[in-house]
PDB file of N, CA, C and O in Angstrom:
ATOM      1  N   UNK A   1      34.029  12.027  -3.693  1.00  0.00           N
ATOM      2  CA  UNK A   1      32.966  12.478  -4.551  1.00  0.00           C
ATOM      3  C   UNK A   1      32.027  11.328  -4.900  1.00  0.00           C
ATOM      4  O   UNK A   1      30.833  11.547  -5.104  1.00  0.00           O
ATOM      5  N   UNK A   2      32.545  10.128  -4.971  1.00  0.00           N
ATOM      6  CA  UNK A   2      32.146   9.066  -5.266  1.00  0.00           C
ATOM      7  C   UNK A   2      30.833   8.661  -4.278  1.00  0.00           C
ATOM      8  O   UNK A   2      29.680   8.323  -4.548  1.00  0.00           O
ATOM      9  N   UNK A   3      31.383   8.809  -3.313  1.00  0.00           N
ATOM     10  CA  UNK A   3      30.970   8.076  -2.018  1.00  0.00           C
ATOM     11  C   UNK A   3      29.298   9.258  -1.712  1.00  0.00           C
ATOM     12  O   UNK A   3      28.222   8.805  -1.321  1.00  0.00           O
ATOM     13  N   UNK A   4      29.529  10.516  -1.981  1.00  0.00           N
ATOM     14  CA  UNK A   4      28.607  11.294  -2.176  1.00  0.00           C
ATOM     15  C   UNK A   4      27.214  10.869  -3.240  1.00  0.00           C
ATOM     16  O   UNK A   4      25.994  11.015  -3.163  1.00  0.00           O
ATOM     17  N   UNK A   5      28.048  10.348  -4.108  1.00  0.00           N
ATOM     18  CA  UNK A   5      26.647   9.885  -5.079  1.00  0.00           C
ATOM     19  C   UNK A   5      25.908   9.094  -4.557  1.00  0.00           C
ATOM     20  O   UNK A   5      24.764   9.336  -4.173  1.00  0.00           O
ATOM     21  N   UNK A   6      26.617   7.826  -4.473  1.00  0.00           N
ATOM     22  CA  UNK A   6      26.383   7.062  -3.763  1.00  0.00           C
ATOM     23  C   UNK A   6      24.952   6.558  -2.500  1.00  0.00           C
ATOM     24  O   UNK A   6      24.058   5.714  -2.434  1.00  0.00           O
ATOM     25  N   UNK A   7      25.596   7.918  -1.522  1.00  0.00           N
ATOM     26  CA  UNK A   7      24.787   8.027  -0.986  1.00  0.00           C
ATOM     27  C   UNK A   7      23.482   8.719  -0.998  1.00  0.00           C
ATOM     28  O   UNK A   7      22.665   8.453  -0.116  1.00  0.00           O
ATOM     29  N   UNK A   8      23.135   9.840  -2.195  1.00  0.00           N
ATOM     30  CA  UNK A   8      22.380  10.345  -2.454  1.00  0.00           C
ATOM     31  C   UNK A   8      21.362   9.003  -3.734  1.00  0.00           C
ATOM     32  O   UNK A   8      20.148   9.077  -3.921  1.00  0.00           O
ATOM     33  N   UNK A   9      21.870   8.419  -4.099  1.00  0.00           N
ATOM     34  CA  UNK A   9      21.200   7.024  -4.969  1.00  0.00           C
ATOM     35  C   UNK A   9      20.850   6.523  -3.895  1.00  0.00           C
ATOM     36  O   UNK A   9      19.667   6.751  -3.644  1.00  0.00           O
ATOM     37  N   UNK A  10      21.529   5.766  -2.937  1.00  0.00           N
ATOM     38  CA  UNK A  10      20.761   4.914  -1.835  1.00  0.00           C
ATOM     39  C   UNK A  10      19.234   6.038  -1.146  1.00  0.00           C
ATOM     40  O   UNK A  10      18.033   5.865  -0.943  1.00  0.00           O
ATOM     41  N   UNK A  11      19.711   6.575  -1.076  1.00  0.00           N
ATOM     42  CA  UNK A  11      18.539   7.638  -0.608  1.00  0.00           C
ATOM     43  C   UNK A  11      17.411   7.281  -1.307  1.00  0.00           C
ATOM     44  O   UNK A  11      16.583   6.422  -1.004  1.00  0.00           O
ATOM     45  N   UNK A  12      17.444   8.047  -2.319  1.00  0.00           N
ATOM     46  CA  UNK A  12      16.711   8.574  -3.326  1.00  0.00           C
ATOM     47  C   UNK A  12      15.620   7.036  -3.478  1.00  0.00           C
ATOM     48  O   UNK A  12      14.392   7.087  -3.408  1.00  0.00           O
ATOM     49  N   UNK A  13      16.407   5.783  -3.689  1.00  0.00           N
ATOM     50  CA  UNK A  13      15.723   4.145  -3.861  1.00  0.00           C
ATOM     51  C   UNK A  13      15.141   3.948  -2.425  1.00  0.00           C
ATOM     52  O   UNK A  13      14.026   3.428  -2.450  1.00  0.00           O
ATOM     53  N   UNK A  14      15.581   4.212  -1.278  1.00  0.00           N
ATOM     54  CA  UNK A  14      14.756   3.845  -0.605  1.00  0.00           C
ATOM     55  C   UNK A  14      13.472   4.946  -0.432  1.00  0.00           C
ATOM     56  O   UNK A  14      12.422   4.416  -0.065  1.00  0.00           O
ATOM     57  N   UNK A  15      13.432   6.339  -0.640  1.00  0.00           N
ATOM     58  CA  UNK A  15      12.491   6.852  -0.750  1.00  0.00           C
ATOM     59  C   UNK A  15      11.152   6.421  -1.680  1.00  0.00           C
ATOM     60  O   UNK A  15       9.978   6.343  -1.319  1.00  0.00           O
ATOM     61  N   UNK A  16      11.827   6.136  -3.187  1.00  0.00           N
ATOM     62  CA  UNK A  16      11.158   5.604  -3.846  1.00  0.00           C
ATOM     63  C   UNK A  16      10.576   4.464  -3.225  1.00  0.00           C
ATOM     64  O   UNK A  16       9.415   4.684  -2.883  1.00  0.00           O
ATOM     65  N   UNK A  17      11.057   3.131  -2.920  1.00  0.00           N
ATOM     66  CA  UNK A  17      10.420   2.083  -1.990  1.00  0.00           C
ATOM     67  C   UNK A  17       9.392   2.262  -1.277  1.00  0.00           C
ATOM     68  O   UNK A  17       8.469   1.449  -1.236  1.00  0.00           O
ATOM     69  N   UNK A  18       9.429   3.612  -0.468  1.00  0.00           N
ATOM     70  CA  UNK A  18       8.738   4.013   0.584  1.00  0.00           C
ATOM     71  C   UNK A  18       7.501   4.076  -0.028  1.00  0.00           C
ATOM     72  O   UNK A  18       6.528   3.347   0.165  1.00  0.00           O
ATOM     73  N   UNK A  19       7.624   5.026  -0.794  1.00  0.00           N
ATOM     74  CA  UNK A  19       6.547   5.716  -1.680  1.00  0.00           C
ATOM     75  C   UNK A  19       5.618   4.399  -1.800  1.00  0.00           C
ATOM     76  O   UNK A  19       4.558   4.146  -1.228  1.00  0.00           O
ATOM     77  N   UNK A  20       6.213   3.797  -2.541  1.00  0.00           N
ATOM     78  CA  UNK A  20       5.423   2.219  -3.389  1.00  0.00           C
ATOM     79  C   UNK A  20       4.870   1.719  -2.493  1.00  0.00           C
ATOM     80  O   UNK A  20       3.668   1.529  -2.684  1.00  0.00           O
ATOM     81  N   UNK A  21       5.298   1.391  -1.480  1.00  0.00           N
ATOM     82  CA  UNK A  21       5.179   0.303  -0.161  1.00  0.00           C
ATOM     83  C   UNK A  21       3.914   1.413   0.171  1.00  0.00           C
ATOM     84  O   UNK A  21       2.855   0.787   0.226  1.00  0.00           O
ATOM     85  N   UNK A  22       3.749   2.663   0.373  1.00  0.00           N
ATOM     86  CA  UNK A  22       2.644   3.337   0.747  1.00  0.00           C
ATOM     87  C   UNK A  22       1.260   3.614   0.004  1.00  0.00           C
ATOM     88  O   UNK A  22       0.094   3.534   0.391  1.00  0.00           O
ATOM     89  N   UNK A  23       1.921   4.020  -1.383  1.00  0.00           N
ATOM     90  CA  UNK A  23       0.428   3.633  -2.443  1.00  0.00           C
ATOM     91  C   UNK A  23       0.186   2.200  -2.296  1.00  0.00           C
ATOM     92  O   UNK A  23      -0.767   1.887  -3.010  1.00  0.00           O
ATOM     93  N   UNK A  24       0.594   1.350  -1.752  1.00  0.00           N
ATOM     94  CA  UNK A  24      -0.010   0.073  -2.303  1.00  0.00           C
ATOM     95  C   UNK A  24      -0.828  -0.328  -1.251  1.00  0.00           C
ATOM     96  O   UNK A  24      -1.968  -0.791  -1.287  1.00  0.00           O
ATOM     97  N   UNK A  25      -0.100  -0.091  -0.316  1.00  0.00           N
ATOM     98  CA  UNK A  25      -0.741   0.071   1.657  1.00  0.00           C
ATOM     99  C   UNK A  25      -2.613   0.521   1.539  1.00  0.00           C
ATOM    100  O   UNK A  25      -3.539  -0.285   1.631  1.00  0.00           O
ATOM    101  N   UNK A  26      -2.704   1.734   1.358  1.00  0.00           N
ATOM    102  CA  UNK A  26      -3.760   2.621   1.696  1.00  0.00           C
ATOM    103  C   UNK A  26      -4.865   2.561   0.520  1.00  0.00           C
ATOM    104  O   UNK A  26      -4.765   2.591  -0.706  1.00  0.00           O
ATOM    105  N   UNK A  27      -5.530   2.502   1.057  1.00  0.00           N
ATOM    106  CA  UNK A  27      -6.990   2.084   0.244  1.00  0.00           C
ATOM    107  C   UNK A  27      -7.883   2.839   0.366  1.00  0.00           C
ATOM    108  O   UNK A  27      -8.043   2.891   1.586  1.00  0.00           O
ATOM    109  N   UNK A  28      -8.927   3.779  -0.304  1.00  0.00           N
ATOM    110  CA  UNK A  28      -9.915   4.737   0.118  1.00  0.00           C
ATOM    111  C   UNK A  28     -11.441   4.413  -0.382  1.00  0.00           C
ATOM    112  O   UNK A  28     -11.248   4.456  -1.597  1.00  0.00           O
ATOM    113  N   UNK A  29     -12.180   4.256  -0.301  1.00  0.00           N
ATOM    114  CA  UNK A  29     -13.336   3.989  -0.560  1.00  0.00           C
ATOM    115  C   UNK A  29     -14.278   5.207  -0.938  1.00  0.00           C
ATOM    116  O   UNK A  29     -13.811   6.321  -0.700  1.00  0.00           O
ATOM    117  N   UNK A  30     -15.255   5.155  -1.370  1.00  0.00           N
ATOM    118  CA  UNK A  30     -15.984   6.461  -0.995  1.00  0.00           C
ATOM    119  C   UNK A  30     -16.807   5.967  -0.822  1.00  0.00           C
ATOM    120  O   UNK A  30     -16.976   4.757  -0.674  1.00  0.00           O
ATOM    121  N   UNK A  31     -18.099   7.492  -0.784  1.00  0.00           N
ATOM    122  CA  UNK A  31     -19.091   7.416   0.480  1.00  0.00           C
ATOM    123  C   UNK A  31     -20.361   6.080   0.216  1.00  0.00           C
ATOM    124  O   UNK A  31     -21.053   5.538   1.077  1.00  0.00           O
ATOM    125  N   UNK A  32     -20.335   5.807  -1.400  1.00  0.00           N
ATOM    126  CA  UNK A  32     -21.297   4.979  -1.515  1.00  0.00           C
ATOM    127  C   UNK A  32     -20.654   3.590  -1.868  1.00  0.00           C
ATOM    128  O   UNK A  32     -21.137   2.813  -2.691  1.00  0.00           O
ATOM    129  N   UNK A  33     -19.351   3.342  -1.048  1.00  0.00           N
ATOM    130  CA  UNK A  33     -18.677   2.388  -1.804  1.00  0.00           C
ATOM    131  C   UNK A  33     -18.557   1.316  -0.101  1.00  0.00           C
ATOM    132  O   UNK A  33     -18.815   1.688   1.044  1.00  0.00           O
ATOM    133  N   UNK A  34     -18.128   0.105  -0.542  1.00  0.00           N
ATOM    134  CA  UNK A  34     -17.629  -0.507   0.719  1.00  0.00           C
ATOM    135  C   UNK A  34     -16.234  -1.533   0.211  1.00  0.00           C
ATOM    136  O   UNK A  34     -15.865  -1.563  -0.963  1.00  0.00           O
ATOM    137  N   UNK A  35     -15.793  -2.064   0.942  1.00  0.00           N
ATOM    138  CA  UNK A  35     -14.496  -2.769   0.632  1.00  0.00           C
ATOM    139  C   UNK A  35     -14.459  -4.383   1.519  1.00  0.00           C
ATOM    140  O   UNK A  35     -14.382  -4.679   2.712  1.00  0.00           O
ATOM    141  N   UNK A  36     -14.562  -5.205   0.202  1.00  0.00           N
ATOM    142  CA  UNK A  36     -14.344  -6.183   1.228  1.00  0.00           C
ATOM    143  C   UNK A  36     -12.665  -6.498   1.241  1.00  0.00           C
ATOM    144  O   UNK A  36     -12.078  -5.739   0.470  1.00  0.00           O
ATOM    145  N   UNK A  37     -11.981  -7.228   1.783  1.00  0.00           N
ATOM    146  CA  UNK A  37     -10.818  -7.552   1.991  1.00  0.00           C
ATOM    147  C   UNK A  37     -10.696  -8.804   2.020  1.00  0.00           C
ATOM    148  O   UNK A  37     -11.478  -9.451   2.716  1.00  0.00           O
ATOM    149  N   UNK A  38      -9.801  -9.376   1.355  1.00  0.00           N
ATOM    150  CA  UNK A  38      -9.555 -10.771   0.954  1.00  0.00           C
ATOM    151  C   UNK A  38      -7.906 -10.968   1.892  1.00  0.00           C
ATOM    152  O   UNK A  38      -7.323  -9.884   1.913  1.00  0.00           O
ATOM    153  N   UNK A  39      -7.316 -11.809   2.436  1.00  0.00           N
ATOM    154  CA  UNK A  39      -6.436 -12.389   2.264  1.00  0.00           C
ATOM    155  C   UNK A  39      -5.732 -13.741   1.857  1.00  0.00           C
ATOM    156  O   UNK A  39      -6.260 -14.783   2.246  1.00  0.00           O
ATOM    157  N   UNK A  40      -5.284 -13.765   1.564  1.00  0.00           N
ATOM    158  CA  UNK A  40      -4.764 -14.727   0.557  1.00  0.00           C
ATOM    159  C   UNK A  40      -6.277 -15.664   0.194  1.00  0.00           C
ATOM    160  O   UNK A  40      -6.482 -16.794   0.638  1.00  0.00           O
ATOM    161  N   UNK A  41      -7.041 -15.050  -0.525  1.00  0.00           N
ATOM    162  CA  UNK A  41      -8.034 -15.447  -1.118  1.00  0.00           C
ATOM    163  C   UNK A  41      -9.183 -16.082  -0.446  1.00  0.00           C
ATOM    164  O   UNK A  41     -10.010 -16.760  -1.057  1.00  0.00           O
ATOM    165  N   UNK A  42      -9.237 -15.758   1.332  1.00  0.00           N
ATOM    166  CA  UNK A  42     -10.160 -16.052   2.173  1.00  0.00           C
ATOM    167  C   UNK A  42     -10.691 -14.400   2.220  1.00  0.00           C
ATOM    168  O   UNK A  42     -10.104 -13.340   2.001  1.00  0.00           O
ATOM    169  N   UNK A  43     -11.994 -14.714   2.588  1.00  0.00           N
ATOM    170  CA  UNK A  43     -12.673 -13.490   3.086  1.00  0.00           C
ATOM    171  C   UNK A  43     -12.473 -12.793   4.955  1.00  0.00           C
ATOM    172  O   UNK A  43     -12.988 -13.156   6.013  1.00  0.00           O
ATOM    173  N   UNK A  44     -11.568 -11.779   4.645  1.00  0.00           N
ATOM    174  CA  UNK A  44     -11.314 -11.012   6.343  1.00  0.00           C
ATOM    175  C   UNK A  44     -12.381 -10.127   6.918  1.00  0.00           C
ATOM    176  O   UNK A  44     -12.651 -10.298   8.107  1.00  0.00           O
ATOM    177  N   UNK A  45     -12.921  -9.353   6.353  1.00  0.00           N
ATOM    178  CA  UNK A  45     -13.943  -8.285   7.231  1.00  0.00           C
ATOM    179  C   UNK A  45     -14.232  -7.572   5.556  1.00  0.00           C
ATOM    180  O   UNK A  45     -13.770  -7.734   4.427  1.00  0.00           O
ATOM    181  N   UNK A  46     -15.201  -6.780   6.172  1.00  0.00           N
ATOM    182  CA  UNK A  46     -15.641  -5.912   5.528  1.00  0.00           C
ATOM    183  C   UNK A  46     -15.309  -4.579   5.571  1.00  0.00           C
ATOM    184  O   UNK A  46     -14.819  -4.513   6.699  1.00  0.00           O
ATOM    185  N   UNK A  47     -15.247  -3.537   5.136  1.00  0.00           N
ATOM    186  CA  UNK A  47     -14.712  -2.258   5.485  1.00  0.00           C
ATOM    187  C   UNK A  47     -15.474  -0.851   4.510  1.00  0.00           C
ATOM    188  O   UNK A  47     -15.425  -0.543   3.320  1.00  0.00           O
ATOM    189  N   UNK A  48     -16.219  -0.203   5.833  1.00  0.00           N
ATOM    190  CA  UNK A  48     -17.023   0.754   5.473  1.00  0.00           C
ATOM    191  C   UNK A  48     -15.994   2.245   4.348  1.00  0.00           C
ATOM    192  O   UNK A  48     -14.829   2.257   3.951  1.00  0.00           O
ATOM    193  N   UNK A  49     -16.886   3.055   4.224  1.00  0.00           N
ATOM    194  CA  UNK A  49     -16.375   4.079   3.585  1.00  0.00           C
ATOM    195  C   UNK A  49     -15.078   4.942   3.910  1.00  0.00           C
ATOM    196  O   UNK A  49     -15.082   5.215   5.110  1.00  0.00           O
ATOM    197  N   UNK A  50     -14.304   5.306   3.451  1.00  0.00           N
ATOM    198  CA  UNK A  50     -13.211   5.651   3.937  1.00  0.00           C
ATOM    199  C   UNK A  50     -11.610   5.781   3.792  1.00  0.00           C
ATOM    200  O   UNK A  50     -11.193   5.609   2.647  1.00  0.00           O
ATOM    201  N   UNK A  51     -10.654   6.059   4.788  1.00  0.00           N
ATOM    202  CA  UNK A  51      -9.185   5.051   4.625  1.00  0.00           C
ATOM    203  C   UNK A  51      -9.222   4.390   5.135  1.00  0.00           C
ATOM    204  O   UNK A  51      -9.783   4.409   6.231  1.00  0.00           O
ATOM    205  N   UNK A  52      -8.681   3.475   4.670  1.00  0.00           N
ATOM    206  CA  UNK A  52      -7.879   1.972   5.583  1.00  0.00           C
ATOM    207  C   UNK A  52      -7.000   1.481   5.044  1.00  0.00           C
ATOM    208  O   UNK A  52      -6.536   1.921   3.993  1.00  0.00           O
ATOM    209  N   UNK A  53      -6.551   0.395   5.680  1.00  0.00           N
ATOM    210  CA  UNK A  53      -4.965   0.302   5.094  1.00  0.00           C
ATOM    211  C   UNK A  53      -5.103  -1.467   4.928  1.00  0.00           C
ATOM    212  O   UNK A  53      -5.754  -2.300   5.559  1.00  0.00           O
ATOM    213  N   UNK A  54      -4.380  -1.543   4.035  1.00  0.00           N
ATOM    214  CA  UNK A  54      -4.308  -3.566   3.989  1.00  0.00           C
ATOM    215  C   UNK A  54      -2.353  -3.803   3.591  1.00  0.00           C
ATOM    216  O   UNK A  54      -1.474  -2.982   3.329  1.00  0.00           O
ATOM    217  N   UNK A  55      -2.346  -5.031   3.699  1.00  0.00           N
ATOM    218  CA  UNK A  55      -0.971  -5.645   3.739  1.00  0.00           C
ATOM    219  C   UNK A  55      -0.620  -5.549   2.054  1.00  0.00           C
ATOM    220  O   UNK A  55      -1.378  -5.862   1.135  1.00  0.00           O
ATOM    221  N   UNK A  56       0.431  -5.146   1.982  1.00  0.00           N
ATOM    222  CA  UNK A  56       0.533  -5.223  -0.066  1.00  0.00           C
ATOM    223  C   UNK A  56       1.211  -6.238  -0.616  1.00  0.00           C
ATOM    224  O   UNK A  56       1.420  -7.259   0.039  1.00  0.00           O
ATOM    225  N   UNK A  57       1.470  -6.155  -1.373  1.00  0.00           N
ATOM    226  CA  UNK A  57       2.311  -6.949  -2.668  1.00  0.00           C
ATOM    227  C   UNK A  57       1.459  -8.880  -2.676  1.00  0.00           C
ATOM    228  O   UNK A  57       1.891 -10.011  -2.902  1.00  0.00           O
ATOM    229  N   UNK A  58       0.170  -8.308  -2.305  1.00  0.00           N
ATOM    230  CA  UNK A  58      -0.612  -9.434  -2.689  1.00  0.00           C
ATOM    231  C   UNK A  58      -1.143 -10.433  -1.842  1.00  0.00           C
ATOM    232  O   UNK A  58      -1.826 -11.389  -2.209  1.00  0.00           O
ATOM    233  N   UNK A  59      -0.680 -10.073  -0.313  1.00  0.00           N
ATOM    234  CA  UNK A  59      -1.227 -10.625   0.710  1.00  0.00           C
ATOM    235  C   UNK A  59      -2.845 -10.567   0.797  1.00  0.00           C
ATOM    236  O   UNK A  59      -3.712 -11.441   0.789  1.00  0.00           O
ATOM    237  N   UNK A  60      -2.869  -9.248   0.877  1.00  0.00           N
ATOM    238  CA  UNK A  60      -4.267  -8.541   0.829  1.00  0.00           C
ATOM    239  C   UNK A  60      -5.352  -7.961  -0.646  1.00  0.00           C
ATOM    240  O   UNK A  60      -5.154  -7.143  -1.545  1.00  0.00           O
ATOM    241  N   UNK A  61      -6.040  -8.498  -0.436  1.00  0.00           N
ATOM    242  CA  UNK A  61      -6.714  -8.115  -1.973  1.00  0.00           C
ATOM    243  C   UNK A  61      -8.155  -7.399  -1.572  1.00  0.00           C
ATOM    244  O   UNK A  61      -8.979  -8.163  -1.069  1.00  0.00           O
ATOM    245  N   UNK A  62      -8.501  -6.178  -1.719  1.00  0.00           N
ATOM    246  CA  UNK A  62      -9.408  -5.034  -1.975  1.00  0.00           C
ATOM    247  C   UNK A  62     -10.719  -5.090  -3.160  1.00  0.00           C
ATOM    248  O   UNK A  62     -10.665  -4.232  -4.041  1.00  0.00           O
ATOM    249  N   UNK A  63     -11.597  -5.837  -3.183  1.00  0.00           N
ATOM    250  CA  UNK A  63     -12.660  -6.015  -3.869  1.00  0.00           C
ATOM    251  C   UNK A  63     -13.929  -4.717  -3.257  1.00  0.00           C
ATOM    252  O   UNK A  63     -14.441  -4.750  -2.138  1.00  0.00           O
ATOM    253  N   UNK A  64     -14.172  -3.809  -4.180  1.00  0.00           N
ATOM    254  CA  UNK A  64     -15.325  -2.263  -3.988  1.00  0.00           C
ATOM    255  C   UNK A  64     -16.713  -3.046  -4.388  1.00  0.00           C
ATOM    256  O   UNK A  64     -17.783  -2.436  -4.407  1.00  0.00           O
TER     257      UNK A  64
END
C-alpha cells in the first residue's frame, strides 16, 4: 500500500516540475509587442510577435 503512494507522489512532483519547467520555457508576445532576449545578460536576437520559447531558470531573460 505503501509503495502505491509512493508512487503516485513521485508522479504527481514530476508532473508538477513539468508544468514549471514549461510556464517558464514559453513566452508570447502580442501583435504590437516584440521581445528582445538576453542571455546571461548579453543581447541574443530579437523576436517578433508571437510564441517562442527561451532557456529558464535565468539563463534567458525576455525584455517586451
Amino acid at each position: 500500500m505503501n509503495e502505491a503512494y509512493f508512487s503516485v507522489g513521485v508522479a504527481l512532483l514530476l508532473t508538477l516540475g513539468a508544468v514549471i519547467v514549461a510556464t517558464s520555457t514559453i513566452k508570447i508576445a502580442k501583435e504590437y509587442e516584440r521581445g528582445v532576449v538576453f542571455r546571461l545578460g548579453r543581447l541574443i536576437t530579437l523576436r517578433g510577435p508571437g510564441l517562442f520559447f527561451i532557456f529558464p531558470f535565468g539563463i534567458d531573460h525576455v525584455r517586451k
